[in-house]
N, C-alpha and C positions, 0 to 999 in steps of 0.2 A: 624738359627744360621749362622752368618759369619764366614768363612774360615779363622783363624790367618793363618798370616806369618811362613813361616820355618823357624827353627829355629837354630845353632849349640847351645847345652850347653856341658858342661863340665858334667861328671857323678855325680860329688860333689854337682850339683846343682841341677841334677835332679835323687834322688837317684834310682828311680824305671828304669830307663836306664841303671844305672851303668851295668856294665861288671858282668856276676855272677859268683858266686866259682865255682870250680871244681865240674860237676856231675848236677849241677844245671840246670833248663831248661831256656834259654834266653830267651823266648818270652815272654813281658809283656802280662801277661794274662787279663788286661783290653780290649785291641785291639782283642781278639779273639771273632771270630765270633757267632754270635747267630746261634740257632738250625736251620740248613736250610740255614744259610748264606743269609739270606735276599733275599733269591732267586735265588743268583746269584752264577753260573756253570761258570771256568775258560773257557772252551772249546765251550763251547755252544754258537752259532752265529748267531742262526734264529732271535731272539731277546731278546736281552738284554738288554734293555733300561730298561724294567719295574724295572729290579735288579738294575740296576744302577742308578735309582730316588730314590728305599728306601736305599742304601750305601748312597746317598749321604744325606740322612734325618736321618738316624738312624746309620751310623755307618760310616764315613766318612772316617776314619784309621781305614783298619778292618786287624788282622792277619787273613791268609786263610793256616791253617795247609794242605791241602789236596795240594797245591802246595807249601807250604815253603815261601811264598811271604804277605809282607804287603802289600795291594792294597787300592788305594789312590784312589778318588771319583771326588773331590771337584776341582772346576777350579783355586782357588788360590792356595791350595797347591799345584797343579799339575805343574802351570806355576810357582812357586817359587822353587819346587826341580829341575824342567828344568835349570833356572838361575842360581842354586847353586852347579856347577861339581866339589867344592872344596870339599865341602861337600858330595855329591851324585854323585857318580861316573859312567859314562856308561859303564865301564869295563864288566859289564854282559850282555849287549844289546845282544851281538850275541851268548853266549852260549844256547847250549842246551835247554830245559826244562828238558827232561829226558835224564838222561847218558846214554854214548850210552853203547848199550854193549861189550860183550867182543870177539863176530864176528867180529861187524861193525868195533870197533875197530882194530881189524886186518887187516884187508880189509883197512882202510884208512892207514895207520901205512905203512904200505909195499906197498901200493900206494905211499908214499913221499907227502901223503896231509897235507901241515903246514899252509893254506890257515887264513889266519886273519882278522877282520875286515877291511873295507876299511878307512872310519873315524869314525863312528859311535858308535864302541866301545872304539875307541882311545882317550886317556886325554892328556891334555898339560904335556911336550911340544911337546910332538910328536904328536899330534892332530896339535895344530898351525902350526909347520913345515910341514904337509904335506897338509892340508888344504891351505895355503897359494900360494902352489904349484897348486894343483888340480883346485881350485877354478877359477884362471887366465885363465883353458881352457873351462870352461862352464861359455862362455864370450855371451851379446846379438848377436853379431856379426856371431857367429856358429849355434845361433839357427836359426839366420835369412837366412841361407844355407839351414837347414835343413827343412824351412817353406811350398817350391815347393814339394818335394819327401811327407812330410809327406802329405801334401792335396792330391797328385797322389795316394798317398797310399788308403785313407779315400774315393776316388773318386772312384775306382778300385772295393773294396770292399763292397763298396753299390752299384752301377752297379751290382753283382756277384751276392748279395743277393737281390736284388729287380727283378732277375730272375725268382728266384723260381716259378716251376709253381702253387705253392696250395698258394700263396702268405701270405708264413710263414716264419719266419725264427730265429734265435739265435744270437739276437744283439750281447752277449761277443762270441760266436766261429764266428759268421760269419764277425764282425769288429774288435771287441774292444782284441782280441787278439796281432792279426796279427799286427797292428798299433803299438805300443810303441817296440814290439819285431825288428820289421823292423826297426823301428827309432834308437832303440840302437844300436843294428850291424851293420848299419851304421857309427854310431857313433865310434865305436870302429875297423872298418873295416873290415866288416867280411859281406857274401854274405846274401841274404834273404834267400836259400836252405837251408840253415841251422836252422831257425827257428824252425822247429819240434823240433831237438837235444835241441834247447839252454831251449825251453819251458820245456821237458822235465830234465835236469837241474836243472832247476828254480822251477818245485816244489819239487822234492828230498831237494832242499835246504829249504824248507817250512816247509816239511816233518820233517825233521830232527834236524832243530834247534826251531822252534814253536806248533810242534806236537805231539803227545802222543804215542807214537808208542811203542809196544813191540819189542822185544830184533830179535827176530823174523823178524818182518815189516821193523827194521831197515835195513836188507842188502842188497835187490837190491838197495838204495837209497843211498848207503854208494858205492857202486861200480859208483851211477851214481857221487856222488861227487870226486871220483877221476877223472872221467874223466873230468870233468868241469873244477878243481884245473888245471890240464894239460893242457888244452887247455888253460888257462888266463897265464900261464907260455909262451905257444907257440907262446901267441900272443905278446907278450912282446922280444922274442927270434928275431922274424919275423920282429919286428919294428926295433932293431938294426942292421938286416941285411940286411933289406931296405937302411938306411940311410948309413950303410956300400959303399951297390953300388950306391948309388946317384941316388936310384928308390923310393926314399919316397914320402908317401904319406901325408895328411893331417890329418887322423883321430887320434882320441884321444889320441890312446896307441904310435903314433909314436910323439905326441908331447907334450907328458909325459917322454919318451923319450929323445925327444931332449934338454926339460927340463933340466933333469939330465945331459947331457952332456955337458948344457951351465954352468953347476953347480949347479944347483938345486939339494937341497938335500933330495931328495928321490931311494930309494935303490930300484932292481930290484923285489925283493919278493913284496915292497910296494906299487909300478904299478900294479905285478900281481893282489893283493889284491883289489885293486880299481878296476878292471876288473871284479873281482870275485865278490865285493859287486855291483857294479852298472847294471851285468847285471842280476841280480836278482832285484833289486831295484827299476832300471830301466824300466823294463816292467813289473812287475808281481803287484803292486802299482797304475800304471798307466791306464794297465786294467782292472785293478776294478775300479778305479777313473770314467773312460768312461762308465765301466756298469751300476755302480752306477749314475751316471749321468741322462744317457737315461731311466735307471729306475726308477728314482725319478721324474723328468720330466714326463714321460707317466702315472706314477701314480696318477700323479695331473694335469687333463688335462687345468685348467685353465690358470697353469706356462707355462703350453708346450705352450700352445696358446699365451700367453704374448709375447715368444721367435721369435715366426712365425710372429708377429705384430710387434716386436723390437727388432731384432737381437742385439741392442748395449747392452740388457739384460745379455746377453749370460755370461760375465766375474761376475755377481751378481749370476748368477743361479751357477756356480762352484764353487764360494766359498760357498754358502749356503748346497751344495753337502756336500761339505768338510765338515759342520759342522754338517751336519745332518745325515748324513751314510757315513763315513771317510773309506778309505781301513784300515788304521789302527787305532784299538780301545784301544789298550794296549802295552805300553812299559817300557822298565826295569830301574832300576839305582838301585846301592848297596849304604848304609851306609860305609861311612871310618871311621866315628866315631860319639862315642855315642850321641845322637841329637835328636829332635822329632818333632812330624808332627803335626800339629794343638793341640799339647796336648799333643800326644801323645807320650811315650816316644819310640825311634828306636834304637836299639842297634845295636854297630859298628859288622859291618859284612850282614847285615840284607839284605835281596832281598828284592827290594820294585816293586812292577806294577804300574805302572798309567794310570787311564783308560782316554783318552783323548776322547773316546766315550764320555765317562759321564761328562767332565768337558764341552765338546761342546752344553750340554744341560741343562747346571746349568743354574737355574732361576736368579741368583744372577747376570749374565754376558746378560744374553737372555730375554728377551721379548717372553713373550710363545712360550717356546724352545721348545715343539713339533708339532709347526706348523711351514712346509716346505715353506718359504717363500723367492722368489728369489729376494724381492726387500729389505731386511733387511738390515739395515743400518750396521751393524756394525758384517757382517756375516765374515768378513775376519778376526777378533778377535779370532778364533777357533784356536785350540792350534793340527792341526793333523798333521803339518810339524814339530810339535816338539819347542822348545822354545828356546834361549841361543845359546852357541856358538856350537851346534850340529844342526841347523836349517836347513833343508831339504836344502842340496846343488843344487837338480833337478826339485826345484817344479817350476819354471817357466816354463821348457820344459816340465813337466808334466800337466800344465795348460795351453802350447801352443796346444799341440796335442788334448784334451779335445776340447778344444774348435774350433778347426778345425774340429774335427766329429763333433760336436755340430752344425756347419753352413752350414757345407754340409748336413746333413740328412735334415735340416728344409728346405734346398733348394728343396733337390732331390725328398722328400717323407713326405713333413708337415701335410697329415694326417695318421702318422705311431701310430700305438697303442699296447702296451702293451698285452698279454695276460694271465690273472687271475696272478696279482701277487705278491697275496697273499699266491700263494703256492709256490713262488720260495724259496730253500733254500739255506742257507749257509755254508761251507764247517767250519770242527771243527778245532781251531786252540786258542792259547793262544791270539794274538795281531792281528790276520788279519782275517777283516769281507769281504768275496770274495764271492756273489752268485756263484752258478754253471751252474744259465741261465737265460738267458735276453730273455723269447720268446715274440716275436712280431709280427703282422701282417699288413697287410694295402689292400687298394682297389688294384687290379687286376691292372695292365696300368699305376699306381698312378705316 
């Protein structure tokens, strides 16, 4: 069955959408899910492909009562509610999944954290207005500054790990961290010492807005997000006091900044906020992108070996990455009004998920979409930077850095191998598929 188009109707024309009375339960109970949910666990990361082939044969718009969300399967739905923000709003991207409680809440509340999406969850016009802005400073020209430090980085870090003496080691701690974290605080101006803090951070905010946490689990994670809130405030504080004494520098926050002062209309909270989103976004995305990478690569020694024979492979083998084991596999959009998705009817108010996992392996787009093939013509088609006018503002400098480990390692260590990894797992989350280890090994002296 082909994917129809999305669609808006009016409720008069499709009456099982209309708005129900008072007491009524909204969810069209056609879209609820079969016993077992076709397999498929909101949280569950190890693999979910199998659930996401029968969603997308048996039940393409499925309600999933156990999270409150319609979840969407199918690649043309998926890339036509991305196109359509009039209709499907990102306004929910960055909340919650679970409210927080009523600790956490206090703890941020008396923190003074009012921290908001950076653009992600923002809709026109204030989406336009500050994308318009932002976008100007993640220009080719900055990344091609940031091209030497990030190979120094990726250089450093394989020297470090190809140390080891039992010649082992843990591709994401021992590279693929470090790399995108360095590269952003750079980017933002802020030293490499600080990486622990920011990493730590960066999954509090994981924790917190895409993971399941009791009332409980939520509080150190809520004490780390005020600190963070703080610090994207200080760093914003710090760039106008630079530019104050005529000691400014060039990274991002001081020319977001100057932005504003030339008249660009973005307000201090909404730097902070881009700070706040990007440096989460920023590296925590990026290194799994890298993990994912080297671990798809070493799982299939023939690709890897394609790459050692043809380096110019390398930008085919990342988008095939992207399509094949994406950092992220699920993301949000609300209904503003009554509408439906392949048929189905969506009532206004509605949480919908879209698993961009499973749209990247619809048959209907792909050519035996689960075989990992770095020479696929048309691998850059995958919908995991998102679709429309919310379109991953950082994926080229997340596909620069990628592919700069990607050339060094096949440089430094081209007979580098994976080890068993079929038992690697991955951490539980609504929208982000992150191993927890890339172990690897190679010959001694290699």
């Amino acid at each position: 069955m082909n994917a129809q188009p999305v669609t808006a109707q009016p409720a008069t024309t499709q009456p099982a959408a209309a708005q129900p009375a008072a007491g009524h339960c909204p969810v069209d109970h056609r879209a609820l899910a079969a016993a077992g949910h076709h397999g498929y666990s909101p949280f569950e990361m190890n693999d979910p492909f199998p659930a996401y082939a029968e969603l997308r044969e048996e039940q393409p718009v499925m309600f999933d009562e156990r999270i409150g969300y319609y979840v969407v399967s199918r690649y043309a739905d998926i890339k036509a509610v991305f196109d359509n923000w009039v209709v499907f709003s990102s306004e929910n991207a960055q909340a919650p999944v679970r409210p927080r409680g009523a600790a956490a809440t206090k703890i941020m509340d008396d923190g003074g954290f009012t921290a908001y999406s950076g653009l992600s969850a923002r809709v026109p016009p204030e989406h336009t207005r500050m994308r318009t802005i932002v976008q100007q400073e993640f220009s080719p020209r900055r990344y091609k500054a940031l091209e030497p430090t990030i190979r120094e980085n990726t250089v450093r870090l394989l020297t470090q790990m190809l140390a080891h003496p039992d010649a082992r080691g843990d591709f994401l701690k021992d590279v693929a961290v470090d790399i995108p974290t360095i590269t952003i605080l750079g980017l933002l101006g802020v030293g490499p010492e600080m990486v622990p803090t920011y990493k730590k951070w960066s999954d509090s905010r994981a924790a917190m807005t895409w993971g399941d946490l009791s009332d409980d689990e939520q509080i150190p994670h809520a004490h780390n997000l005020v600190d963070y809130w703080t610090e994207c405030r200080r760093l914003v504080s710090a760039a106008h006091e630079s530019i104050d004494a005529g000691s400014a520098g060039s990274d991002l926050v001081t020319d977001l900044v100057r932005a504003q002062l030339a008249g660009g209309e973005i307000s201090d909270h909404e730097i902070a906020s881009v700070c706040y989103s990007l440096l989460f976004a920023g590296h925590e995305t990026t290194t799994t992108l890298i993990s994912n990478t080297i671990r798809m690569l070493l799982s299939h020694p023939g690709e890897w070996q394609k790459l050692v024979d043809d380096p110019k492979l390398i930008s085919g083998a990342i988008d095939e990455t992207l399509r094949y084991s994406p950092s992220i596999v699920g993301w949000r959009r609300k209904a503003l009004v009554d509408t439906e998705i392949d048929g189905t009817p969506i009532p206004q108010g509605a949480n919908i998920l879209l698993l961009m996992g499973s749209a990247n392996r619809d048959p209907s787009v792909f050519e035996e979409p689960e075989v990992f093939d770095i020479e696929r013509a048309n691998a850059r088609t995958h919908l995991s930077f998102g679709f429309g006018i919310h379109y991953c503002l950082g994926n080229m400098l997340a596909k620069l850095q990628d592919k700069i480990v990607v050339e060094e390692t096949i440089r430094a260590v081209p007979g580098l191998r994976i080890v068993d990894p079929e038992a690697i797992v991955f951490g539980d989350n609504l929208s982000f598929r992150a191993p927890t280890s890339v172990p690897v090994t190679w010959e001694a002296n290699a």
